[in-house]
C-alpha positions as CSV (number, residue, x, y, z in Angstrom):
1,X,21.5,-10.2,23.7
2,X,21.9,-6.9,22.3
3,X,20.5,-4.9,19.2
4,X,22.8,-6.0,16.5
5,X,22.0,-9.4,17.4
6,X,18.2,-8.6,17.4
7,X,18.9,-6.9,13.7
8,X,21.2,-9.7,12.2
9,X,18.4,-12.6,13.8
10,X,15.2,-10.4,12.4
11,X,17.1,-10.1,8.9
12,X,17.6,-14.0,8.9
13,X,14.1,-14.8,9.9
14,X,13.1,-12.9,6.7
15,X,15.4,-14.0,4.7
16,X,14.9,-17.8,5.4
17,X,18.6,-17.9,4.6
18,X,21.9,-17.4,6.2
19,X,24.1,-16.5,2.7
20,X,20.5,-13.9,1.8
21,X,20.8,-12.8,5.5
22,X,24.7,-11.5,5.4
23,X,24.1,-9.9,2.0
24,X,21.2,-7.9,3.0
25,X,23.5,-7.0,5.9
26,X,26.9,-6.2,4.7
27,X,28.6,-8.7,6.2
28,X,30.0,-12.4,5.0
29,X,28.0,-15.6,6.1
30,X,30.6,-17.0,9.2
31,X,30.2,-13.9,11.5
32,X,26.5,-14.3,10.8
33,X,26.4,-17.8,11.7
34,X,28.6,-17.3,15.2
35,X,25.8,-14.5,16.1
36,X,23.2,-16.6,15.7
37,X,25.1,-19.7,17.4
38,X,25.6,-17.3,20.4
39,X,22.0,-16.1,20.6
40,X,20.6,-19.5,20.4
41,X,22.8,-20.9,23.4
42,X,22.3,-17.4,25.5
43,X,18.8,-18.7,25.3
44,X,18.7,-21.6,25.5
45,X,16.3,-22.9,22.7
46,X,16.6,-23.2,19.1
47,X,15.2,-20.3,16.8
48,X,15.1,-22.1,13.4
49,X,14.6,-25.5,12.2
50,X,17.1,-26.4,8.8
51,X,15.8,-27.8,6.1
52,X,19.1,-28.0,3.4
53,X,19.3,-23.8,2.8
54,X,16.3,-23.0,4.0
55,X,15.3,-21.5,7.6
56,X,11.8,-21.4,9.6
57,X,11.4,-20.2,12.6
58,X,10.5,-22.4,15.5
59,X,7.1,-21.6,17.9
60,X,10.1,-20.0,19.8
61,X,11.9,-17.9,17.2
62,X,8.1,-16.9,16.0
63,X,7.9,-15.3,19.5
64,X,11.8,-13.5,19.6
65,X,10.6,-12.6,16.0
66,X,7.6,-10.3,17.1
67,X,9.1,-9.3,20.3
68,X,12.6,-7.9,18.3
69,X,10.9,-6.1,15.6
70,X,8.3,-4.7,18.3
71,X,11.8,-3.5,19.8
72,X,13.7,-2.4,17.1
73,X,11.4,-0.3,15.6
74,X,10.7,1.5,19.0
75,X,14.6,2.2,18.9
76,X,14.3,3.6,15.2
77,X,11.1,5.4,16.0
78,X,13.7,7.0,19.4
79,X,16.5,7.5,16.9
80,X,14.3,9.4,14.4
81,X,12.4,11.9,17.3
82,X,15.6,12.7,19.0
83,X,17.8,13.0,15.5
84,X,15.6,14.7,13.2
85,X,16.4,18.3,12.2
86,X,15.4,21.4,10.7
87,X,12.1,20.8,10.6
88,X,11.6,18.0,8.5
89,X,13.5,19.4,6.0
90,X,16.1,16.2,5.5
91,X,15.3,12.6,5.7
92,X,13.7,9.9,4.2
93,X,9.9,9.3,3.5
94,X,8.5,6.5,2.4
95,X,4.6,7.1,1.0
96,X,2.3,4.1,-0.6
97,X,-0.1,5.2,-3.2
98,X,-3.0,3.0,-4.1
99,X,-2.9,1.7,-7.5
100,X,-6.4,3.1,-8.2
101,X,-4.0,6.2,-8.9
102,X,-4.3,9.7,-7.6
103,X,-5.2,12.7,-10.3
104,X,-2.3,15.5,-9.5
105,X,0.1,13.2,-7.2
106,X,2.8,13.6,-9.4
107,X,2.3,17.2,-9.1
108,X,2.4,17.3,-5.5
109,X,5.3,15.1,-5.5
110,X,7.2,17.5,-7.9
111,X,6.1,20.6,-5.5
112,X,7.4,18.4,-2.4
113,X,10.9,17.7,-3.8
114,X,11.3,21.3,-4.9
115,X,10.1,23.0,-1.1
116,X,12.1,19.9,0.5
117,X,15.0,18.5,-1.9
118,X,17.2,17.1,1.0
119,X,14.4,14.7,1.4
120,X,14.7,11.3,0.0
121,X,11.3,10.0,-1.6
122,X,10.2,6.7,-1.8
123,X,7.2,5.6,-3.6
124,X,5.6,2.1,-3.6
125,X,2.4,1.6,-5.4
126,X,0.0,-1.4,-4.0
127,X,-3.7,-2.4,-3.4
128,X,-4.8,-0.8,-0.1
129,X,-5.0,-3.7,2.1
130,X,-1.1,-4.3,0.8
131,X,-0.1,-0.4,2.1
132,X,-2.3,-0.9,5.4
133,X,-0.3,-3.8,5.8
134,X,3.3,-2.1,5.1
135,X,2.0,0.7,6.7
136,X,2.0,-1.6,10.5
137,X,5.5,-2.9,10.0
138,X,6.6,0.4,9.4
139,X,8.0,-0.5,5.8
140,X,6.2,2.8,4.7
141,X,5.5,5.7,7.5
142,X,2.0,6.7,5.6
143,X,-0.2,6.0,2.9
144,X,-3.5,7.2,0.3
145,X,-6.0,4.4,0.7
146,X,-9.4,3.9,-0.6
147,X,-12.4,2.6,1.1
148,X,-13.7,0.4,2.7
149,X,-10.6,-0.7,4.2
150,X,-10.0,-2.6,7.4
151,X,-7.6,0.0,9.4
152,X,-7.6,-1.3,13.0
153,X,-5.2,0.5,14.7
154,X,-4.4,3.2,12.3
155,X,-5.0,6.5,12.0
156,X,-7.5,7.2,8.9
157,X,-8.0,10.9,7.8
158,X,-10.8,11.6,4.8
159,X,-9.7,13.5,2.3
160,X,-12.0,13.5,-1.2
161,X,-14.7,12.0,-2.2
162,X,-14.8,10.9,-6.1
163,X,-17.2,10.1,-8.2
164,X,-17.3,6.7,-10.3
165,X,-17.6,6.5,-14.0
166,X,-19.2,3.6,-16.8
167,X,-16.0,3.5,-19.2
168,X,-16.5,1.9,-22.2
169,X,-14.9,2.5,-26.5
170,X,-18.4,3.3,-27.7
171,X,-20.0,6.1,-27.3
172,X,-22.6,6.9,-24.7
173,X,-24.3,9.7,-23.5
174,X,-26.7,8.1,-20.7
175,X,-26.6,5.1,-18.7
176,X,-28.2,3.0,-15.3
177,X,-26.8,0.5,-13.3
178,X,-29.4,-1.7,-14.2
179,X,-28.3,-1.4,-18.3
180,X,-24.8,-1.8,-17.2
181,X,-25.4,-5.1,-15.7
182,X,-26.4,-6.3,-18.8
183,X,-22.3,-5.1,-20.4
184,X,-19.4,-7.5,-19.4
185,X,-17.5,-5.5,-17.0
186,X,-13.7,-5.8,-16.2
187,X,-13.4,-4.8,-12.4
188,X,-10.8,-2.7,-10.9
189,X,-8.9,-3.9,-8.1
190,X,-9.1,-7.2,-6.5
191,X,-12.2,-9.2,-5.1
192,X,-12.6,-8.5,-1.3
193,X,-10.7,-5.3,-1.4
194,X,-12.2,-1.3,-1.1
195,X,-13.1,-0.1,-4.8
196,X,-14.4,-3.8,-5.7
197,X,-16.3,-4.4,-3.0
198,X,-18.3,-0.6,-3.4
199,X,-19.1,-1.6,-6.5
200,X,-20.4,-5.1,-6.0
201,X,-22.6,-3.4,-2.9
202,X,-24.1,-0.8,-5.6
203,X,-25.5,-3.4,-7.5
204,X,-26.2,-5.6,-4.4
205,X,-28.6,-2.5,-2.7
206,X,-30.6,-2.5,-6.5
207,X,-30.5,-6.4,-6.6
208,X,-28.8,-6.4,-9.7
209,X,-26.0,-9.1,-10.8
210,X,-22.8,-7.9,-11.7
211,X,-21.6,-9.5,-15.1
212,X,-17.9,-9.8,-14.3
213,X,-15.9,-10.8,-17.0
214,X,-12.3,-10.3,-15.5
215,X,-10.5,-8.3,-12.9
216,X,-7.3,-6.2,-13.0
217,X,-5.5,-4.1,-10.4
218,X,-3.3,-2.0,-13.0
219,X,-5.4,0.4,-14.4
220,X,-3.1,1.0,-17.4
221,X,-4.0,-2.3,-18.6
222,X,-7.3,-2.2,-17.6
223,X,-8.6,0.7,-19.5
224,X,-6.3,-0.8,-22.8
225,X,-8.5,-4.1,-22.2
226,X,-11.3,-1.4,-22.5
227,X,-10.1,-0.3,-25.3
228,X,-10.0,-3.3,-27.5
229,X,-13.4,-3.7,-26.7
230,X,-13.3,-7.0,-23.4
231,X,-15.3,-5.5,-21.7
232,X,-16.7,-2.1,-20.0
233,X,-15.4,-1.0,-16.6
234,X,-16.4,1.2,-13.8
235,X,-13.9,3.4,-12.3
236,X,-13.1,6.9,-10.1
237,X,-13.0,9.8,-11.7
238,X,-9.0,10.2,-11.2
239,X,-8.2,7.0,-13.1
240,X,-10.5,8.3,-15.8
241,X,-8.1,11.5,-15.7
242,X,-4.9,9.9,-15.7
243,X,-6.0,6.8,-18.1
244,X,-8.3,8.5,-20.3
245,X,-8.1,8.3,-24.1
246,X,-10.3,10.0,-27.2
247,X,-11.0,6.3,-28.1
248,X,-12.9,5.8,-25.0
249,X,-16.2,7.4,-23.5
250,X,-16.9,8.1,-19.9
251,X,-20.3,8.5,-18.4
252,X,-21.7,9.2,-15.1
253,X,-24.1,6.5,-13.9
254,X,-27.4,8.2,-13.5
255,X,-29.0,6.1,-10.4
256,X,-26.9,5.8,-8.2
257,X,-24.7,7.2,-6.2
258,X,-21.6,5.5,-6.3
259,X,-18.6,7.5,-5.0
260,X,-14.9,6.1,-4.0
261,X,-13.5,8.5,-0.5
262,X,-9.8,8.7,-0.5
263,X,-7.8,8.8,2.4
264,X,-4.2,9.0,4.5
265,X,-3.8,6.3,7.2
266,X,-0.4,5.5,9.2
267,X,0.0,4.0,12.8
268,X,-2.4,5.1,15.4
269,X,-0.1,6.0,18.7
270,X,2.8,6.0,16.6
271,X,5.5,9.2,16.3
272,X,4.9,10.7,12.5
273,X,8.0,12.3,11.2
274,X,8.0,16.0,10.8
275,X,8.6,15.2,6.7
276,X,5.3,12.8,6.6
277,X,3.7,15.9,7.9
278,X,4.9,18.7,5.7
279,X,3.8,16.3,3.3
280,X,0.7,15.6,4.0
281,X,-0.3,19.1,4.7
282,X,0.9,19.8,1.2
283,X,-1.3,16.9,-0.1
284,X,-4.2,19.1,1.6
285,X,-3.6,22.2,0.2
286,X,-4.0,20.3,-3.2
């Protein structure tokens, strides 16, 4: 058993299917299928059960399957300390951004490529307990999060705090929490997750309802929805900067404070590539 098996077996197991498997790989089907013949019978169990095209992996292969990418990420991780160059300058670096948006990112992305432009970027835009997630399997090295988040075994630094506004497409000058429950509100994000749940808590610690008419975790849609008149919404400060529009009216909410804290997190114990830093440290001086 040797890495490229490990690689070829982990890329099967995520597939669920052999043809899937060699594509993602480079390589035709049969070879494939001989590797994963050989690794089976070096061990001595089977690692998937067949069902037509599909694969699962057995209580066995569920084991091999944590063990292997356990091991060869610890071998990419080796590769990347003993490889990397000129400070960080080339590379790749893979960032997750909240979709909550962040006011200036794309400015600090633009100022990144231009100090660093032998540095490939890539971008993936989620809910925060989506980038935590990619964030432990190494799919992306770091990521800006909002809380409250669950980051067990992950590094969290604080960054900003942000204020929240009451958006709605007539005007308004002043308002409470307690009128606002009154309004049909169209919630950012997703039930159970950071900006939602700070929000439901606000009205929970004045034991007001929140009148909920929908949720929606893109906020380009969410403030159109606004728009059109659905519903009112309550939102940071920096989605009210990026999304804002002359047809719609933002307004602090006088009693209470209700603020959303922004935030880096990657893996706790974990090597951070000398690009994630020079990035981040950018990201601060912002």
């Amino acid at each position: 058993m040797d890495l490229k098996q490990l690689r070829y077996f982990i890329a099967i197991a995520e597939e669920k299917n052999l043809t899937a498997a060699a594509t993602r790989l480079h390589m035709s089907q049969p070879p494939l299928s001989i590797q994963l013949k050989q690794l089976e019978e070096e061990l001595g169990v089977q690692l998937f059960e067949r069902s037509g095209r599909s694969m699962e992996l057995t209580d066995k292969g569920h084991v091999l399957y944590k063990r292997a990418l356990h091991l060869v990420n610890s071998v990419e991780e080796i590769k990347s300390e003993i490889q990397e160059t000129e400070e960080g300058k080339k590379g790749i670096l893979a960032v997750g951004i909240n979709t909550l948006s962040l006011s200036g990112i794309s400015e600090v992305l633009q100022s990144f490529h231009k100090k660093y432009p032998l540095v490939s970027l890539k971008i993936v835009q989620n809910d925060s307990f989506y980038l935590a997630e990619m964030v432990k399997t190494r799919a992306i090295e770091m990521a800006f999060v909002r809380l409250p988040l669950e980051h067990r075994g992950l590094t969290y630094h604080h960054l900003m705090n942000e204020p929240f506004y009451f958006v709605t497409n007539k005007k308004t000058n002043t308002i409470t929490l307690e009128e606002i429950s009154d309004i049909p509100l169209i919630i950012p994000s997703t039930e159970g997750l950071g900006i939602y749940s700070t929000i439901l808590e606000a009205f929970s610690r004045q034991n007001l309802q929140l009148n909920k008419m929908a949720e929606c975790s893109d906020m380009h849609i969410l403030m159109e929805m606004v728009k059109v008149g659905m519903g009112a919404t309550i939102v940071p400060k920096s989605v009210v900067d990026i999304y804002g529009d002359k047809c719609l009216y933002s307004t602090l909410i006088n009693d209470v404070n209700l603020v959303s804290s922004l935030g880096v997190i990657y893996l706790e114990k974990h090597y951070v590539s000398a690009t994630a830093k020079n990035f981040l440290e950018l990201v601060k001086r912002a």
